[in-house]
Steps between C-alpha positions, in 0.01 A plus 500: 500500500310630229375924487213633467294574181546838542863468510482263171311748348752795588770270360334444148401841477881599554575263245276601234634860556858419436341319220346750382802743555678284318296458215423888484891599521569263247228660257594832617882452417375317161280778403787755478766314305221362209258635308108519645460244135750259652390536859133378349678237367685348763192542778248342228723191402645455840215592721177534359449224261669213774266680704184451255602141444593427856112434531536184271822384635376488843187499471325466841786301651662753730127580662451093519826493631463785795194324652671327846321214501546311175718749267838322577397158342489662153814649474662273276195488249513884529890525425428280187223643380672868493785299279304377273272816438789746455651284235176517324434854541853549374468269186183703374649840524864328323261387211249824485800750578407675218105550586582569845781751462306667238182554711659584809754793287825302604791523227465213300843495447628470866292196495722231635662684769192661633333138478793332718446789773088406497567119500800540838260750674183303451655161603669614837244706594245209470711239703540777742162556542399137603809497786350840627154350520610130664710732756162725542307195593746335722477881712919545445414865465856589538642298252223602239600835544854492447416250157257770325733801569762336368492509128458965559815481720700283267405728202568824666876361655546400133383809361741729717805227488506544102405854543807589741734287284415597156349868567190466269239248448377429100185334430630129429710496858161585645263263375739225559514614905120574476480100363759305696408649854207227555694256334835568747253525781336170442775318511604652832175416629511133360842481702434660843161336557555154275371320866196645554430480096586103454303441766196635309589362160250220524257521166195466582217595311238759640197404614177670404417686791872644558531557155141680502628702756828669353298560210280692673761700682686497183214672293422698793828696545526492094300883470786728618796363387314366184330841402809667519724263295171511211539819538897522449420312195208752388700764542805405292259373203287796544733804542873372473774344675624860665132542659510172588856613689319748622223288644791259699617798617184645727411111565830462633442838724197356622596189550589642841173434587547153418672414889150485627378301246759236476563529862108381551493260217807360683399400859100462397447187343785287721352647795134445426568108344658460794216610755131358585360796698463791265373794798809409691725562190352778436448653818767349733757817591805456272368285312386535091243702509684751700851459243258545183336805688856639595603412098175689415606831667861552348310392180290833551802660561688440177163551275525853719853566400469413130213719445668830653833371376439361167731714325794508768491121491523461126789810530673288719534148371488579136572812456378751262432342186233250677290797631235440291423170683439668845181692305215243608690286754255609823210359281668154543583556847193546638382170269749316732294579815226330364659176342712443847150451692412288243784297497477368877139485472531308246759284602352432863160416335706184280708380807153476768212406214402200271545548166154521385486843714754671348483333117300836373772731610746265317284558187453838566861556483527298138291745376649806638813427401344451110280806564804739631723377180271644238449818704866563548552443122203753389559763769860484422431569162249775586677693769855387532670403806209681657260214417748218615512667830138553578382152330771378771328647826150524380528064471672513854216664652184258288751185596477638887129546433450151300689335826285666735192350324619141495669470849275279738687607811567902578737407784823621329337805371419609809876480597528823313231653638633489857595856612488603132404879606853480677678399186293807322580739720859400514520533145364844520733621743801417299336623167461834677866514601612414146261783361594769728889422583709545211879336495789611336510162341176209468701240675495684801091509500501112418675433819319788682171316375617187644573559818189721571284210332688192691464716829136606434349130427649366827421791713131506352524094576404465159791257508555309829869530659500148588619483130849666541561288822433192264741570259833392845280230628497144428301218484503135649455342199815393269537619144682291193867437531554803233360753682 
């Protein structure tokens, strides 16, 4: 029997936070035994440039693959594709090692070892990424869960096994665990699920309205993760590999905020391909509109948290030496707010429409994403880290607005507008509490804060209840033999 969507959704979003746990304690451990130079180091040739090229090694294959109707079929060409494209990506930074080291402030003469790292990283990443999406489109929720936290748990058991054993961690240990975790998890992956992945391993080639639509999804969802990898990038040519350290360190604080997001991106587009009435999906109790609305709320939450809590949070995971980056981190959380209605507007508005009614907001997004680099580079330059925060939620707010204008159906806008006062005035409440009530310590108000929130949206019926009960019923209909 398979659960309910809001159960599915409860599931991921557990997953992604022992994902990001895991990722977060590994950082946190990392930051303390190396320097905040070789912590930039690791997160930029581990993280953020397979991140940055991730978009060329996949492409728009895990959107094509997440729709339910047709996705499946182009598995294998997906798979393939990703093979390829990493080989080339890593063939042109092995012959302009030099040029790219040198722009992006890496040691030249760590050069070989750093570029192994890059080349593992962006490889099993990539091949990980079209599994995810083929298991997003065939609805195995569970299973697609447990493969994308993977890779964080691996490196943080890692992490603490060599940690407990050898009592200290040095920088070449680390970047090797950082690499080999996605590699190491891939292969489990490959193992455990090899029946449900031969099955799809047919290559066929896209066709031209499947492949139109994962690019569209693909360029769609490219702003926030995008921006902030440019930015990443900006930041270590403009101001240095420590700011860039810096930088990870209060997106990796915020990337609490990040649950809703993924957790939204996650169920929308499977759920949507999948259904032909769009007012029952969206208004049926317990059904997506009411998850993204519930996903909406604890959104609010966090961007509540980090902006009385900035400094606490920073404190916390990084400890004193990152301070600095907790200065301007509520400017990007409230940016977040903005870009997550944009998100499932946008994403509804592709899964129900033709193409030719939502081909401007593709554009629009093109040029966005060419207008927000050059900002980010001269506001960077003018203001510091300052100016790569506010270019950052300033362009979330015009990309909410530039959505608005090209949308040709307001249904899933007005999702969010349903008992909206109630979310307010929840919000409020809690604010008030947090002002007024100080605690001997700040965790103590962030769990404070979430109970009176949690109890205030259902008690205002901003939230309906129906939504807990959904998360121990089931349904009639049978899920994938890996669920």
């Amino acid at each position: 029997m398979r659960r309910s969507l809001s159960f599915y959704t409860l599931f991921f979003v557990a997953s992604l936070a022992l994902m990001k746990l895991s990722g977060v304690l590994s950082k946190m451990i990392v930051a303390r035994f190396v320097t905040p130079y070789e912590y930039g180091i690791i997160t930029l040739v581990t993280i953020s440039l397979p991140s940055m090229f991730l978009y060329f090694t996949n492409f728009c294959f895990h959107e094509m693959l997440s729709n339910s109707k047709e996705g499946k079929n182009f598995f294998g060409f997906s798979i393939f594709y990703s093979a390829i494209a990493s080989i080339v990506v890593g063939l042109l930074v092995l012959f302009f090692h030099s040029s790219v080291f040198s722009f992006l402030n890496l040691p030249l003469d760590w050069w070989k070892i750093l570029f192994v790292a890059f080349f593992i990283s962006l490889f099993s990443i990539s091949i990980l990424n079209d599994v995810t999406g083929l298991f997003r489109g065939l609805k195995l929720y569970s299973s697609t869960s447990i493969i994308a936290s993977l890779p964080a748990l691996l490196k943080l058991s890692t992490v603490l096994a060599i940690l407990i054993s050898l009592k200290t961690l040095d920088f070449l240990t680390v970047l090797m665990i950082f690499s080999f975790s996605s590699l190491i998890a891939l292969v489990v992956v490959l193992v455990r699920y090899h029946r449900t992945i031969s099955a799809n391993l047919s290559i066929l080639s896209p066709n031209r309205d499947i492949l139109f639509f994962g690019t569209s999804i693909y360029i769609l969802g490219l702003f926030g993760g995008l921006s902030q990898t440019i930015s990443k990038i900006i930041v270590s040519h403009d101001l240095g590999i420590i700011w860039q350290g810096y930088f990870d360190a209060s997106l990796t604080v915020i990337s609490i905020l990040s649950f809703a997001f993924a957790s939204m991106s996650f169920i929308s587009i499977p759920e949507a391909t999948s259904s032909s009435n769009r007012e029952e999906l969206l208004y049926e109790t317990g059904r997506l509109g009411d998850v993204v609305r519930a996903l909406f709320a604890f959104l609010v939450l966090g961007v509540l948290l980090l902006c009385i809590y900035p400094y606490q949070f920073v404190g916390l995971l990084f400890g004193e030496d990152y301070a600095v980056s907790s200065r301007f981190l509520p400017v990007l959380a409230v940016g977040y707010i903005f870009l997550y209605v944009q998100q499932f507007l946008a994403y509804l508005n592709v899964s129900f429409q033709n193409p030719s009614e939502y081909r401007s907001l593709v554009v629009a997004t093109v040029i966005c994403l060419a207008a927000i680099t050059i900002l980010l580079h001269g506001f960077t330059m003018l203001a510091g880290i300052l100016g790569t925060y506010s270019v950052l939620s300033f362009f979330y707010f015009i990309y909410l607005l530039i959505t608005l204008k090209f949308s040709k159906d307001s249904t899933p806008i007005r999702v969010f507008l349903r008992k909206i006062h109630m979310l307010v005035v929840s919000t409020t409440i809690t604010a008030l509490f947090l002002y007024f009530i100080k605690f001997p310590n700040f965790l103590f108000g962030v769990v404070f804060a979430s109970i009176i929130f949690t109890t205030l949206v259902f008690a205002t019926g901003y939230l309906d209840r129906s939504l807990i009960r959904g998360i121990f019923s089931r349904e009639g209909e049978k899920e994938g033999e890996n669920n």
